[in-house]
N, C-alpha and C positions, 0 to 999 in steps of 0.2 A: 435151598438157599443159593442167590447167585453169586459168582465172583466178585462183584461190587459191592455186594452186602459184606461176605466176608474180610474182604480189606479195610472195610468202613471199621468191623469189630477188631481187627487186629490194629488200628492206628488206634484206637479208642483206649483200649487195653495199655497200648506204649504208653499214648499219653497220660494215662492215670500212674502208670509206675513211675514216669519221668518225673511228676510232680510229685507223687509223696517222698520220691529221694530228694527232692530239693528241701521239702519241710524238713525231713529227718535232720539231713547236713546241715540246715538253717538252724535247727535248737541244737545241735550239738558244736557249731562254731561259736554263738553265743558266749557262753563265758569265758573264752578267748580274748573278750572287750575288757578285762578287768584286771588283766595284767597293765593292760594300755593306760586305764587311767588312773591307777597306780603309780607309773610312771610321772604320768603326768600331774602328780600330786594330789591325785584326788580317793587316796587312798581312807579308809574308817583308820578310826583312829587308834591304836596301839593299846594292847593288853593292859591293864590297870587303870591305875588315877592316874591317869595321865594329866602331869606337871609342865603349865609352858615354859619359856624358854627365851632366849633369845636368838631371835632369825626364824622363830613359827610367825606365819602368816596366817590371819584371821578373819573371815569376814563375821561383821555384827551387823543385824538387824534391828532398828528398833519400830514396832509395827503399830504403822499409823505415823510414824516420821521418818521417811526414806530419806531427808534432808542427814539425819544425825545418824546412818549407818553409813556402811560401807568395808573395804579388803583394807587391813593395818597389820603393819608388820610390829613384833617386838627390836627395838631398839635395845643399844649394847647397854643401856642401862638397866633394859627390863621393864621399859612402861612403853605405855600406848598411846597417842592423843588423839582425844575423839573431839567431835565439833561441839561446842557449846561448853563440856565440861573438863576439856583439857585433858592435861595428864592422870594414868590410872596405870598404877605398876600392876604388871599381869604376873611378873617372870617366879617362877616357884607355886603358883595358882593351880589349881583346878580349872576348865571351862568353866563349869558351874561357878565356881566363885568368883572368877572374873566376873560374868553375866549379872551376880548378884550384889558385887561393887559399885557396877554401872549404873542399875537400878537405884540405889543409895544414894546415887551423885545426879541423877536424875529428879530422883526426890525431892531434893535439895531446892529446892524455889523454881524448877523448871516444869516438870511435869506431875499430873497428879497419880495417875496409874499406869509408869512406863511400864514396857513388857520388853524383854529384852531374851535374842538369842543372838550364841555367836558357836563356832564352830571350826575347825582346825581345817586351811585349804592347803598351805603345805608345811609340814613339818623340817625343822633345822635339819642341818645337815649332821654327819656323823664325819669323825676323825680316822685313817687309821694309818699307824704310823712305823719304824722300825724296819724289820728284815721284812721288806714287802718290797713288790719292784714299783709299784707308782704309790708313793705314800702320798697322803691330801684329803682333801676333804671330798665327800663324796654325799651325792641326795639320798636321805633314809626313802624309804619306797617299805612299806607297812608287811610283816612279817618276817622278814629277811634276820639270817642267820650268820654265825660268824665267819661259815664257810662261803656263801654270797658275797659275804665284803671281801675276803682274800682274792675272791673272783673278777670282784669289779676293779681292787686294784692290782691286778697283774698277776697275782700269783704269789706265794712266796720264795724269796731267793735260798738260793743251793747253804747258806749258812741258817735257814729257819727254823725254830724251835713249832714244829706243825704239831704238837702236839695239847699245847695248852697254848694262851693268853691270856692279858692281861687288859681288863676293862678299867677305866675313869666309869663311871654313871652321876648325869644328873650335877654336872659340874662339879664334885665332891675332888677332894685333892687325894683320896685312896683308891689306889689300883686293889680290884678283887682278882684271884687268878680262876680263871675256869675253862674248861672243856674246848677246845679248838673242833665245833662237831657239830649238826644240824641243828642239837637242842640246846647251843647256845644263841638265844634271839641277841640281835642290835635292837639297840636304842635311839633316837632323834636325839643328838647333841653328845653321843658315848664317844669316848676317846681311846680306842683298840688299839695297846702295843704290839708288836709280834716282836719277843727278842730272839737271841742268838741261841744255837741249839749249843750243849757243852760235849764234845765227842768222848 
């Protein structure tokens, strides 16, 4: 075999290794893309029945009349206004039962067999408040714990009880106290005390 032949198999060789490192590293940065759009609110939607809210943001489809959907936000009252049928309180709903109110009001002397979808684009924000160094409100982002919210706001200060907290859920006026530790999830719209630790 000549010298020419030989270097033709040794580039040939590189180049087959150079590319299958690039496929490898291509599916392994992959789901690196899902923190990002997460962030950016496009995260699935939260463990349970998930109940909206005020300040979840929506888009609704209704298929076969792209005039009557569209992205709607819940207002502070807790309703939505869609075209044609006006107001529809979401706030305390289900998706599902949203979806199946619209339908109802659709019925209603407008259409004969709407079909309706709608789906959560970003969810309210979450509260966290007390012995923290940037207390305010901050974007839920879909799994996050109650150690991630301590995180996103600053930390907590040298007087913090890092042991426990105390949640709001679901707008309710009673704080639960529970576990300050990865297997405490947040909520979309939870109001996190951190108090003072007692020496």
């Amino acid at each position: 075999m000549t010298l020419q032949r030989h270097r033709f198999w040794y580039w040939l060789s590189a180049a087959i290794v150079l590319f299958t490192v690039a496929i490898v590293a291509g599916a392994q940065a992959a789901p690196a893309a899902a923190p990002a759009q997460q962030q950016a609110g496009q995260s699935a939607a939260p463990s349970g029945d998930y109940r909206l809210g005020t300040g979840d943001k929506l888009r609704v489809i209704v298929f076969g009349e792209p005039d009557l959907g569209g992205e709607y936000v819940v207002d502070s009252g807790g309703f939505i206004r869609l075209p044609l049928i006006g107001q529809i309180h979401a706030a305390g709903d289900s998706v599902h039962q949203f979806e199946n109110e619209v339908i109802s009001k659709l019925k209603d002397g407008y259409l004969k067999d709407p079909r309706v979808s709608a789906e959560v684009l970003n969810y309210r924000p979450f509260y966290i408040i007390g012995e923290i160094n940037k207390p305010g409100e901050y974007a839920y982002v879909n799994g996050m714990s109650v150690l991630n919210a301590v995180a996103l706001a600053g930390g907590y200060t040298f007087r913090a009880d890092q042991r426990r907290v105390y949640i709001r859920r679901d707008g309710t006026g009673q704080e639960q106290t529970l576990t300050a530790d990865q297997t405490t999830k947040v909520n979309p719209g939870d109001i996190i005390r951190i108090a003072e630790r007692f020496f």
